[in-house]
C-alpha positions in Angstrom: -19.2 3.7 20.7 -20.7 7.5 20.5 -18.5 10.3 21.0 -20.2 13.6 22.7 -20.5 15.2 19.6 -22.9 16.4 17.3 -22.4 15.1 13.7 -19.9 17.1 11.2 -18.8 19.1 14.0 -15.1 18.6 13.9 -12.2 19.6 11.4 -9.7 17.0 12.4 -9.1 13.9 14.5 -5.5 13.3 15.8 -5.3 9.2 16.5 -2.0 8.4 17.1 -0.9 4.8 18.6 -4.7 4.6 20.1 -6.9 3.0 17.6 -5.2 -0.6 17.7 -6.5 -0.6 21.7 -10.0 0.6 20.9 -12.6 -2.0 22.0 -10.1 -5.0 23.6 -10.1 -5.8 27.5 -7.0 -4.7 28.3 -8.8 -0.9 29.5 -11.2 -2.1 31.4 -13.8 -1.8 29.2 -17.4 -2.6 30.0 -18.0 -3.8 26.4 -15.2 -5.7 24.4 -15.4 -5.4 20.9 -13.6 -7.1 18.2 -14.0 -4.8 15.8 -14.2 -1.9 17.5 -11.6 -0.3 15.7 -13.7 -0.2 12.7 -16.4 0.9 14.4 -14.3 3.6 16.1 -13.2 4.8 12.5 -17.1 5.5 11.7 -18.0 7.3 14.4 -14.6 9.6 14.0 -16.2 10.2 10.1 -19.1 11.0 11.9 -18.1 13.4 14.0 -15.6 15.3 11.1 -17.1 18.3 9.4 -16.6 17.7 5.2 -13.4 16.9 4.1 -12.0 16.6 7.3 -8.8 14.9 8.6 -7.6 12.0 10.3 -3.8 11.9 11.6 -3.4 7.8 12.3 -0.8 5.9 13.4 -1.1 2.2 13.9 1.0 -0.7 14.1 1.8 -2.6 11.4 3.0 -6.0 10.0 3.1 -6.1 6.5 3.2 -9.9 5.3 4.5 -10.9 8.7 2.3 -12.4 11.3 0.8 -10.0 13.7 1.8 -11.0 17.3 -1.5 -9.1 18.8 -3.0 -9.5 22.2 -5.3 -8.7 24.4 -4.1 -5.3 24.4 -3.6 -4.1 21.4 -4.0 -5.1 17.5 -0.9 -5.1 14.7 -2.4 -4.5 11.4 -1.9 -6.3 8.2 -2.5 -4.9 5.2 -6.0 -6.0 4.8 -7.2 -4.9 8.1 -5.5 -1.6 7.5 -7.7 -1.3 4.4 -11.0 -1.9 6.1 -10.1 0.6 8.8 -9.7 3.3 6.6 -12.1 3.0 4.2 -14.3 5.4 5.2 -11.8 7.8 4.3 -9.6 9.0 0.9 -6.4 8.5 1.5 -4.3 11.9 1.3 -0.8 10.3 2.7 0.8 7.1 3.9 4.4 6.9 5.1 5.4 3.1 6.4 8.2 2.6 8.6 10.2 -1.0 9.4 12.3 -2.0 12.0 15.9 -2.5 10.6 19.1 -3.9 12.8 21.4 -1.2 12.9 23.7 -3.4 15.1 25.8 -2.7 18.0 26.8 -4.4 21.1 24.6 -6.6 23.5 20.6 -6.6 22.3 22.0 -4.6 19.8 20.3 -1.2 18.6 17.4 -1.1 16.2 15.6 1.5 14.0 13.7 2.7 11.6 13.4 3.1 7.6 10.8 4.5 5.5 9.4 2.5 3.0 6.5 2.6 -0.1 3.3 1.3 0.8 3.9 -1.9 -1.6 7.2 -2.8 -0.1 5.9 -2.2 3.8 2.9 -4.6 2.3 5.4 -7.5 1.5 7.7 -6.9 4.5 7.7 -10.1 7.0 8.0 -8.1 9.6 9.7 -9.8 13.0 12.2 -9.9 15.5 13.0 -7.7 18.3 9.9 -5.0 17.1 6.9 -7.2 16.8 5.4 -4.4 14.3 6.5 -1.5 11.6 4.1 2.0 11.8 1.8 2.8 9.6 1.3 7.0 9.7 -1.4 7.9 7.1 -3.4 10.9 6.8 -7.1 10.4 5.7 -9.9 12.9 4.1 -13.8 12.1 5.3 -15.3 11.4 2.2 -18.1 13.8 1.3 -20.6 10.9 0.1 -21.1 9.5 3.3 -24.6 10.7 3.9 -23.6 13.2 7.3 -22.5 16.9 6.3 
């Protein structure tokens, strides 16, 4: 994947709920890739000027086991690693499912939690995934501006 762009020529890259589909079938892409998340996460730190910024959001599992398809990934926190670690890390809010219950299916929502706890969460049940929302900073030893 090669985005339009010349090298260091962006300040930011907003990727919200889009990375975990990057490269898988389910788009109609020419070219599947398994890893074309990671590779996706290059070319962004490419494209972004010196310390610049990535806004991600991703789905996450924790400890629990990721219920991906052919659509879209569910991060654990291994994978999450790897696909950030062309960047610093400037911020990383996780956030679980919890039952909040109520009649019926019931109602579910959301609580914010420390990376280490959202890390050891078995995450399942009616949401198949937590979030992960981080904000990353290009590193300037990559070798591009």
């Amino acid at each position: 994947m090669i985005l339009p762009l010349l090298s260091a020529e962006m300040m930011a890259s907003f990727v919200v709920s889009t990375i975990e589909h990057v490269g898988l079938s389910a788009y109609g892409q020419a070219n599947v890739c398994e890893d074309g998340d990671l590779v996706a996460m290059v070319e962004i730190a490419r494209v972004l000027k010196s310390k610049g910024l990535v806004f991600l959001t991703t789905p996450f599992v924790g400890a629990g086991v990721s219920a991906g398809s052919w659509f879209e990934r569910q991060y654990d926190p291994v994978r999450l690693r790897k696909l950030m670690s062309s960047f610093d890390i400037v911020r990383e809010d996780y956030y679980l499912p919890v039952y909040m219950g109520g009649r019926g299916s019931g109602r579910y929502g959301w609580t914010k939690s420390r990376r280490e706890a959202a890390d050891e969460a078995k995450i399942d049940g009616r949401f198949k995934h937590g979030l992960a929302c981080v904000v990353l900073m290009k590193r300037t030893s990559q070798g591009w501006k």
